[in-house]
DSSP file (Angstrom, degrees, kcal/mol; ACC not computed):
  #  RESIDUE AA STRUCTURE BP1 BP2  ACC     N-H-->O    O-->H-N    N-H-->O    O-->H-N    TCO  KAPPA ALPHA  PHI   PSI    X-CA   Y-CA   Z-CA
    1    1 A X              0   0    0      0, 0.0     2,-0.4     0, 0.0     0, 0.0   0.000 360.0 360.0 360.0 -72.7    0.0    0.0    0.0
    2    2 A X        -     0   0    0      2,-0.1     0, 0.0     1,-0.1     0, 0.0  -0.882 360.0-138.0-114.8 148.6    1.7    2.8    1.1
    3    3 A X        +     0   0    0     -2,-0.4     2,-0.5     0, 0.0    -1,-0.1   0.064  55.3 123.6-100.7  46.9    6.0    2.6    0.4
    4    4 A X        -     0   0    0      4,-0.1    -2,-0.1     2,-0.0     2,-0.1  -0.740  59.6-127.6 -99.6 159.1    7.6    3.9    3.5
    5    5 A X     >  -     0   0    0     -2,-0.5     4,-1.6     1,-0.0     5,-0.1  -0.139  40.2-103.2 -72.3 167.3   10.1    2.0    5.7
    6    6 A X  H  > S+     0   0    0      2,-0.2     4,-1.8     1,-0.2     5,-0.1   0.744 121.8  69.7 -68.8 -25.0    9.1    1.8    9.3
    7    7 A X  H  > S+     0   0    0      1,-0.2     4,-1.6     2,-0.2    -1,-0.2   0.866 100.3  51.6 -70.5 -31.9   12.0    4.9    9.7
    8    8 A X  H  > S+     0   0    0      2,-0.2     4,-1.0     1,-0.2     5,-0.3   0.872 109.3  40.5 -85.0 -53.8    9.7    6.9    7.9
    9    9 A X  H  X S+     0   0    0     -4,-1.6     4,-1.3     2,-0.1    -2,-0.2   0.966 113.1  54.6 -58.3 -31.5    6.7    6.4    9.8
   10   10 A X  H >X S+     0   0    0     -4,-1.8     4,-2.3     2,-0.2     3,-1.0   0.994 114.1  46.5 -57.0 -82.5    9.0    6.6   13.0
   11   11 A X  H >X S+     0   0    0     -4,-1.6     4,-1.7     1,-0.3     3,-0.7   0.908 112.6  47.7 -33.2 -93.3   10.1   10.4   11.2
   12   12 A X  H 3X S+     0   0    0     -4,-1.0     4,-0.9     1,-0.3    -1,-0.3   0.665 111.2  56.6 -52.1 -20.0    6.1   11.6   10.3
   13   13 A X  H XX S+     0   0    0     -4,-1.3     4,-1.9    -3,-1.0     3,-0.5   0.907 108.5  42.6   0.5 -84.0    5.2   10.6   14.0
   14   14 A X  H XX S+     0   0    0     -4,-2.3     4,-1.0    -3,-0.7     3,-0.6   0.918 112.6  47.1 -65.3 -31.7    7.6   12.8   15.5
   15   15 A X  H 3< S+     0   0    0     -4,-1.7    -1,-0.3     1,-0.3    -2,-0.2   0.755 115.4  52.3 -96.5  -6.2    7.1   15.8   13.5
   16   16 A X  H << S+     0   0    0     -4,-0.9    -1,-0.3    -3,-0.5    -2,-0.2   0.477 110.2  53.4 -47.9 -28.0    2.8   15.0   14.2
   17   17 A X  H << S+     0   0    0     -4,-1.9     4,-0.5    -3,-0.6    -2,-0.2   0.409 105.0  50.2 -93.2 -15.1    3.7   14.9   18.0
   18   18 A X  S  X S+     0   0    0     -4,-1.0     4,-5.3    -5,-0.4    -2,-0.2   0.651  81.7  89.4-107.6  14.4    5.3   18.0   18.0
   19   19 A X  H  > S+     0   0    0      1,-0.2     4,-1.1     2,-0.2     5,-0.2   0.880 101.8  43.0 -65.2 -25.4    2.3   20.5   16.1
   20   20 A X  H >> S+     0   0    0      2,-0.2     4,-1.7    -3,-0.2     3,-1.1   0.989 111.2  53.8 -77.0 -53.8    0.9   21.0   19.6
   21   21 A X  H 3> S+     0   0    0     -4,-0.5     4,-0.6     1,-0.3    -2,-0.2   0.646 115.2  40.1 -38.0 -50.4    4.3   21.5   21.2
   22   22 A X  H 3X S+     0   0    0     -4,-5.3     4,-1.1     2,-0.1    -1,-0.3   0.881 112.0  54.1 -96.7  -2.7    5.2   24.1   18.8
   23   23 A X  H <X S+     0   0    0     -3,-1.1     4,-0.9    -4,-1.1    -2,-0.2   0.715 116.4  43.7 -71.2 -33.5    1.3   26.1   18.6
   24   24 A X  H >X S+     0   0    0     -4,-1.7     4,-3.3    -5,-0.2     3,-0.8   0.913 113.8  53.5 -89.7 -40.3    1.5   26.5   22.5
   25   25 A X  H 3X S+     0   0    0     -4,-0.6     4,-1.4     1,-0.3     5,-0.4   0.924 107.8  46.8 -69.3 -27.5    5.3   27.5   22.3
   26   26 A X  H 3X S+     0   0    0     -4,-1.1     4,-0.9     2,-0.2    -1,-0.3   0.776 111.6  49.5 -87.0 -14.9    4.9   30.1   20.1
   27   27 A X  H <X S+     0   0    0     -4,-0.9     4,-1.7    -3,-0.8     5,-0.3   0.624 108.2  52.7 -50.1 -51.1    1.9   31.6   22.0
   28   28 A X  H  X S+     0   0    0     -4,-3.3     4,-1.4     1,-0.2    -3,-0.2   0.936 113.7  51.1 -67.0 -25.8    3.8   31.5   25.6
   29   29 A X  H  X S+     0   0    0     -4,-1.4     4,-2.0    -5,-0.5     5,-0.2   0.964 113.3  39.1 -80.7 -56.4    6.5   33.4   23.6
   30   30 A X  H  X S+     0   0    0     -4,-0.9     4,-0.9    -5,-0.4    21,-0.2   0.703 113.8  49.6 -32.7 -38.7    4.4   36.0   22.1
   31   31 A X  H >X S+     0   0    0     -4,-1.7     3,-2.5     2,-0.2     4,-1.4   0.847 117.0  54.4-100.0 -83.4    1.8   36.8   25.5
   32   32 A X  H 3X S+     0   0    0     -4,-1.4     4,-1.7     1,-0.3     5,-0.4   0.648 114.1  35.1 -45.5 -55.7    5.6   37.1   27.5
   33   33 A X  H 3< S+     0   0    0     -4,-2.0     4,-0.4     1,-0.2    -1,-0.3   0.791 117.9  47.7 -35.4 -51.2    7.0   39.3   25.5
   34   34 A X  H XX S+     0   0    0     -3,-2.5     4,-1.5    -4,-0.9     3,-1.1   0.945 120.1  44.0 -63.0 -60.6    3.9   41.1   24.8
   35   35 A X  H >X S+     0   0    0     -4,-1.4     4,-2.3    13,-0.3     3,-1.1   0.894 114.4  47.6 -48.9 -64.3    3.5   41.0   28.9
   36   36 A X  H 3X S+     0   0    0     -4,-1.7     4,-1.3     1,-0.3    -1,-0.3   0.541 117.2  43.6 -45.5 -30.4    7.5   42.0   29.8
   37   37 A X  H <> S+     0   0    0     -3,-1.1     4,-2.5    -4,-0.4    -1,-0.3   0.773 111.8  54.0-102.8 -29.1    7.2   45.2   27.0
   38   38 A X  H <X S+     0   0    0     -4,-1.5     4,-3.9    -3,-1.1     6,-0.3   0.983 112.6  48.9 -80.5 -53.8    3.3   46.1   28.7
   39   39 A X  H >< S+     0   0    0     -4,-2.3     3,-0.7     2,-0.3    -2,-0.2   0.941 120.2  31.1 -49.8 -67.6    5.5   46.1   32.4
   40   40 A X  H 3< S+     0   0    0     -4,-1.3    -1,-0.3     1,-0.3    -2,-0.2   0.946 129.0  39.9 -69.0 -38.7    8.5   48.5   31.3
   41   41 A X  H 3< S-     0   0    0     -4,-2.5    -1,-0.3    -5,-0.2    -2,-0.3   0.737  99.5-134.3 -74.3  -7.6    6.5   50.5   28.9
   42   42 A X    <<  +     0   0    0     -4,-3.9    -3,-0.2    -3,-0.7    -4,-0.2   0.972  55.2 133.8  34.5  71.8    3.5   50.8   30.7
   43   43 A X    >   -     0   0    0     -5,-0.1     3,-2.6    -6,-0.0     4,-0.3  -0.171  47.6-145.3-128.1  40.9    0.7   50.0   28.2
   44   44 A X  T 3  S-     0   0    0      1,-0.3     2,-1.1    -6,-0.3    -9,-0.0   0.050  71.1 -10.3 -16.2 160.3   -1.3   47.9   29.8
   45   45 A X  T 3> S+     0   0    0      1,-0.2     4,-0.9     2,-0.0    -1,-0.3  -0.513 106.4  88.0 -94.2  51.9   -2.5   45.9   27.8
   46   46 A X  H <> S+     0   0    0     -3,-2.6     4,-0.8    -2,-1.1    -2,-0.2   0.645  92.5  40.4 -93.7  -2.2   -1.8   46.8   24.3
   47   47 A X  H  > S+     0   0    0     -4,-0.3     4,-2.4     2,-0.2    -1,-0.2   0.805 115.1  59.5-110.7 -18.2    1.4   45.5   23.2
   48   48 A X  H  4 S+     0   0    0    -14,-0.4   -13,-0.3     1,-0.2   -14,-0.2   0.818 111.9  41.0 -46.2 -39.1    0.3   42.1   25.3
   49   49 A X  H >X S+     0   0    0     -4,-0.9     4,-3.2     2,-0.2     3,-0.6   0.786 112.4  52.2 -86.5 -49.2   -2.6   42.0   23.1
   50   50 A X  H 3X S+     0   0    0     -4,-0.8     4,-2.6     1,-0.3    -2,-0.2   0.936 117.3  37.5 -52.4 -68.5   -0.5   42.9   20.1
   51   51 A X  H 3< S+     0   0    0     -4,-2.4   -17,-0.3     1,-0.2    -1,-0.3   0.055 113.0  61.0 -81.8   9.5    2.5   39.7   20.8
   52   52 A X  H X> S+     0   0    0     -3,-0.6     4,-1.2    -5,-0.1     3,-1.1   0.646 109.8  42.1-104.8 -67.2   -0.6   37.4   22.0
   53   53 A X  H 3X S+     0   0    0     -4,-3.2     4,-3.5     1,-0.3    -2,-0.2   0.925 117.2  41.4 -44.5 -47.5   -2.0   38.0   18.3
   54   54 A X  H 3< S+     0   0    0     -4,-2.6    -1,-0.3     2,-0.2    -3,-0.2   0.718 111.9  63.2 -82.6 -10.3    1.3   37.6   16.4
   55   55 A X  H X> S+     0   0    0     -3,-1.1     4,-2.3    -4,-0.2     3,-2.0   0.952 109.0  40.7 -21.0 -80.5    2.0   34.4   19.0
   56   56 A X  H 3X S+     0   0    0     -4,-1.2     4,-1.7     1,-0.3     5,-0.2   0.874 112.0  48.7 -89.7 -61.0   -0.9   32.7   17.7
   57   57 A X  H 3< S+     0   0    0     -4,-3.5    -1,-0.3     2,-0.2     4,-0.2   0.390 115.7  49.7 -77.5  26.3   -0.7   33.3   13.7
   58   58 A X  H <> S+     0   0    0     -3,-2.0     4,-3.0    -5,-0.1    -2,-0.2   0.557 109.3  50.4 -97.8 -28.0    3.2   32.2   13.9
   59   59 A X  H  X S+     0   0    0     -4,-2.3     4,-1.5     2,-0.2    -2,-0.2   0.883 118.9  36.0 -68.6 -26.6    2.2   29.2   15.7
   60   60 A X  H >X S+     0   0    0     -4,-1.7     4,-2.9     2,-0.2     3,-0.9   0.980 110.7  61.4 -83.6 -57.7   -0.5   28.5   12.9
   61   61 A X  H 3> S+     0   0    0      1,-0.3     4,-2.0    -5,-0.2    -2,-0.2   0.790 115.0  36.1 -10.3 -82.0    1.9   29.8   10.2
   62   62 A X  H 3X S+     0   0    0     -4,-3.0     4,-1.6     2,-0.3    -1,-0.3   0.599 107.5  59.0 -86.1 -11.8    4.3   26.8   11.3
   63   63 A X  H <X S+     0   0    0     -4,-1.5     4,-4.7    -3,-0.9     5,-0.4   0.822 112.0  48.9 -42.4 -46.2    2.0   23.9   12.2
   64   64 A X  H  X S+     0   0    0     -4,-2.9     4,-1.4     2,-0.2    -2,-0.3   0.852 109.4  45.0 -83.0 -15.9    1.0   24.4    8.8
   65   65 A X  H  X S+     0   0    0     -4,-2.0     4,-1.4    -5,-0.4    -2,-0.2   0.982 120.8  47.5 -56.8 -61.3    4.6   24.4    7.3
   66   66 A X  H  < S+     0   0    0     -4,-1.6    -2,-0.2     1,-0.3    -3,-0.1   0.848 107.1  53.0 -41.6 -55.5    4.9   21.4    9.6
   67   67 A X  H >< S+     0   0    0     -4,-4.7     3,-2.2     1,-0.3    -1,-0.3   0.979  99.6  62.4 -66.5 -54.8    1.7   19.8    8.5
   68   68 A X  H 3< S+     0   0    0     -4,-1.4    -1,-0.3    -5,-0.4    -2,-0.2   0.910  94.8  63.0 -36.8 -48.8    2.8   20.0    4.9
   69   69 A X  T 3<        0   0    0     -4,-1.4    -1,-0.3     1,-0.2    -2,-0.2   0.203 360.0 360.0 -60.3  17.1    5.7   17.7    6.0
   70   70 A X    <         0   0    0     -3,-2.2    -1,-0.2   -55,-0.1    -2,-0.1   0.135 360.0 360.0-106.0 360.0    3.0   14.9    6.9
């Protein structure tokens, strides 16, 4: 049926176990940043808001590069 080695299923696995791994990481990186720039500049909460947004469409942005490798 299909003509992968078992190393290749082993391979699309891992990079399928990590789409959550990198959607949440790229969020938590985004909202800190955004949080840490709110503190010293004092703009509650706009640049949190800002780095919360751009968190979340890198993290989809690269699940779906990711997901393409599936």
């Amino acid at each position: 049926m299909w003509k992968s080695g078992p190393g290749e299923t082993v391979k699309k696995f891992g990079v399928a176990a990590s789409l959550g791994t990198v959607f949440v990481s790229y969020v938590a990186a985004g909202s800190l940043i955004g949080y840490f720039l709110d503190k010293w500049l004092g703009t509650s909460p706009w640049l949190f808001l800002l780095f919360f947004a751009i968190g979340i469409g890198g993290g989809i942005y690269n699940v779906f590069k990711l997901a393409a490798r599936l």
